[in-house]
Each structure stands twice: as C-alpha cells, then as structure tokens.
C-alpha positions as CSV (number, residue, x, y, z in Angstrom):
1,X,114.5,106.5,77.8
2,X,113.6,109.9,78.9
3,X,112.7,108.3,82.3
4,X,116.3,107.1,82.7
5,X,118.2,109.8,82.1
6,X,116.2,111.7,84.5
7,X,116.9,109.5,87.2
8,X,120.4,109.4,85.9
9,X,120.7,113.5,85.9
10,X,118.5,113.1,88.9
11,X,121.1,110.9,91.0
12,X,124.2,112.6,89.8
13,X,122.7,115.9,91.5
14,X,122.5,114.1,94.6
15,X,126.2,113.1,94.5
16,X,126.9,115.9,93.8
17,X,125.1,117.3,96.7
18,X,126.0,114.8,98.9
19,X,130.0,115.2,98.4
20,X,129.9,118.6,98.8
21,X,127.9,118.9,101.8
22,X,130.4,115.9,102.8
23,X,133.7,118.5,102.2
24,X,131.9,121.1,104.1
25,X,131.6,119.2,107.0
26,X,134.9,117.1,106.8
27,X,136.9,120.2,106.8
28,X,135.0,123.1,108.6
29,X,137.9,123.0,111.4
30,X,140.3,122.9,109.3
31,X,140.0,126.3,106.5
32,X,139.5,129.3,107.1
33,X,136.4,132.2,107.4
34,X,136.0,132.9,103.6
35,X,136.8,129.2,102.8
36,X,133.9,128.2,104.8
37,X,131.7,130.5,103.7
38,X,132.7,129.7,100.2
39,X,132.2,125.9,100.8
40,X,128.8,127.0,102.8
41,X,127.5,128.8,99.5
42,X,128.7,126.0,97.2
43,X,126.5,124.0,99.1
44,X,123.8,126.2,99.6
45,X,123.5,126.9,95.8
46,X,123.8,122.9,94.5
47,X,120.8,122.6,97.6
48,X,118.6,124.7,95.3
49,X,119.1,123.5,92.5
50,X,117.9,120.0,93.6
51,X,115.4,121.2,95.5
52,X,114.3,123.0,92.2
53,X,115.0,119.6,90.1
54,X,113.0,117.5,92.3
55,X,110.4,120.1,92.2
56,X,110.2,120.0,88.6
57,X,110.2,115.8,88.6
58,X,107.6,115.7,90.8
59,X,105.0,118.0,89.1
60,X,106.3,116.1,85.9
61,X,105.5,112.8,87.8
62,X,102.8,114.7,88.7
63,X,101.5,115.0,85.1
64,X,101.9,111.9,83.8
65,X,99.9,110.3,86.4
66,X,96.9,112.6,85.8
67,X,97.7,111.3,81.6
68,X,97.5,107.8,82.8
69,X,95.0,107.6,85.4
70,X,92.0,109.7,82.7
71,X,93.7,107.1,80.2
72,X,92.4,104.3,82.3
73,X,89.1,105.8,83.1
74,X,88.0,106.0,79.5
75,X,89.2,102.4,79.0
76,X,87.1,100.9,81.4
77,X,83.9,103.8,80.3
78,X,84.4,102.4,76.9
79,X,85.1,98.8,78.2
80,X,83.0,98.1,81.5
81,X,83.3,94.5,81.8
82,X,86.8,94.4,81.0
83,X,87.4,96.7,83.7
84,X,85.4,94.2,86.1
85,X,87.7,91.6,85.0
86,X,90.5,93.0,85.6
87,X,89.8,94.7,88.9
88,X,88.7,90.5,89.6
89,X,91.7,89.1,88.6
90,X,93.9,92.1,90.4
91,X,91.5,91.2,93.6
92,X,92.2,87.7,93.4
93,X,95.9,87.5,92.9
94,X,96.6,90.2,95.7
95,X,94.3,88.0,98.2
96,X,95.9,84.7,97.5
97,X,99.0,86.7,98.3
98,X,98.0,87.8,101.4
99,X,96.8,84.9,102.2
100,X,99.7,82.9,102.1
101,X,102.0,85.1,104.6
C-alpha cells in the first residue's frame, strides 16, 4: 500500500508540474513581466521539488532492491538445488517464449 500511494503522490506531482509548465507556456504572450516571471518561478520551484521526489523514490527503489536481491542470495546459499530449479524452469519458460515469435 505504501507503493501505491507513492506512485499516487508521485503522479499528482507530475500533473501538477505538467499544468503549470502548460500555463506558462499557453500564456507567456499574453501577461505581463512580473506575471511571467511569477509563472516562471512557480514552475521552477514545483521542477525541484520532483526532481527532489524522484530522487528520493529512486534511492528508495534503490534500497529495496539491494533488500531483495541479498534476500535471494541467501535463499539459494541455503537452498542450492532449489535455486537450480528455478533458474531451469525460468530458462525454460523464457526460451519456449522466444521460441515461438
């Protein structure tokens, strides 16, 4: 659940992003200096901040996959020919779909 409302908060930052950069460029002709510049620093501010969001997602990410990946490595110390059956099975099933494009 944490997972989805990430990507939730993660995707509403975008929008907002993406409509503001949207009203900067739709009516740049049409304001004013300090409007502009207003509408320029709106942007330039919600910029960073997802820049600094996907930052933090990504070393998150990051984490979890260094978690997951020692997680597995352990399993298949403790459990060797487990791990050979699965990497078999995993082998098989991705050549007979290669195979059959």
């Amino acid at each position: 659940m944490v997972k989805d409302s990430t990507s939730e908060h993660l995707r509403a930052e975008l929008k907002s992003l993406a409509d503001t950069l949207e009203e900067v460029l739709r009516g740049s002709s049409q304001k004013s200096k300090a409007e502009f510049d207003s509408l320029r620093s709106k942007a330039e501010n919600a910029l960073q901040e997802t820049r600094s969001r996907l930052g933090e997602s990504g070393d998150r990410l990051a984490e979890q996959t260094k978690v997951v990946a020692e997680k597995a490595d352990e399993y298949v110390h403790e459990n060797p020919w487990a791990g050979i059956g699965i990497g078999a099975v995993v082998g098989f099933v991705l050549g007979a779909l290669i195979t059959r494009r």
